[in-house]
VOTORDREN-873145 format. One record per residue (C-alpha): residue in one letter; x negated, y, z. Coordinates in Angstrom, 1 decimal, decimal comma. Layout:
   res       px       py       pz
     A        X        Y        Z
...
This chain:
   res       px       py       pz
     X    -58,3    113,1    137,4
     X    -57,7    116,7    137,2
     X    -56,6    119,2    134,3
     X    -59,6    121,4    135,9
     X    -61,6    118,8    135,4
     X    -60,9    117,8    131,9
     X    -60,9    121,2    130,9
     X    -64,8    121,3    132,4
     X    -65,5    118,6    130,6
     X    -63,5    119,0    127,4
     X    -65,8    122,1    127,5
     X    -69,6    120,6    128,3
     X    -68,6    118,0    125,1
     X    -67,9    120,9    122,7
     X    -71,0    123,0    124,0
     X    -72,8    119,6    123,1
     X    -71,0    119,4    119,8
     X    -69,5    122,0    117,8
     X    -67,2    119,9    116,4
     X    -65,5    116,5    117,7
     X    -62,9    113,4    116,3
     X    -59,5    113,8    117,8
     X    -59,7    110,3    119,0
     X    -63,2    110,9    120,2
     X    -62,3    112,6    123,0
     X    -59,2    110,0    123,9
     X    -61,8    106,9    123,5
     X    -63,1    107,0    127,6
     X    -59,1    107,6    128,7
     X    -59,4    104,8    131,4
     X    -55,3    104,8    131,7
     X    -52,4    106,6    129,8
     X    -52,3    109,6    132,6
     X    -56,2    110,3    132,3
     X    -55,2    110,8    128,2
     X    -52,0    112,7    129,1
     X    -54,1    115,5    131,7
     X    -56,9    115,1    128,5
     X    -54,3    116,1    126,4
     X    -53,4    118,7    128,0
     X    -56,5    120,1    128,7
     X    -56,9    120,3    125,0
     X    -53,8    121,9    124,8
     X    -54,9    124,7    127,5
     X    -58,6    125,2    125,8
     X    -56,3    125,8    122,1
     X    -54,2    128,4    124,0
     X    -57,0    130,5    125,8
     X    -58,6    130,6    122,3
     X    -61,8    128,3    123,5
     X    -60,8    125,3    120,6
     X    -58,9    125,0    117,2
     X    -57,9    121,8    115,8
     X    -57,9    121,1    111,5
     X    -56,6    118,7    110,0
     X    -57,2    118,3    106,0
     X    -54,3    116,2    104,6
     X    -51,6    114,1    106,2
     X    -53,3    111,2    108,2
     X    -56,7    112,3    108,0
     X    -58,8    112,5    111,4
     X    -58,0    115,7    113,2
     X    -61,1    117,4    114,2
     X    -61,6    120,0    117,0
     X    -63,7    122,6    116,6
     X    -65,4    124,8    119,3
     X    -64,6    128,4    119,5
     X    -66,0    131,6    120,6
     X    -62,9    133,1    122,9
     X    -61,7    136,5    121,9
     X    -61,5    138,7    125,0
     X    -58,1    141,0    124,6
     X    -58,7    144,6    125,6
């Protein structure tokens, strides 16, 4: 498993929903390094502006939301 390709596919599941569970996207992690790189794909799509996560009160669900990315000039 590669970042590239969790980050592809991090990205086809928020094109097919706007708005996904936190543990949603962990629950096909077949092994602890396919949720680490998952992870971390998350973390890459947050950075580049392509996701934001929300979370509404201490323990509640995260959620990740998709997001248009903002192109710097």
């Amino acid at each position: 498993v590669s970042l590239g390709e969790k980050l592809e596919e991090l990205r086809q599941m928020l094109a097919r929903h706007a708005q996904l569970n936190f543990s949603a996207i962990f629950r096909h992690a077949r092994t602890r390094l396919e949720a680490v790189v998952t992870f971390l794909a998350l973390l890459e799509l947050i950075r580049i502006g392509e996701a934001r996560v929300a979370q509404t009160s201490a323990f509640a669900e995260i959620t990740v939301h998709a997001q248009e990315r903002k192109e710097t000039e």
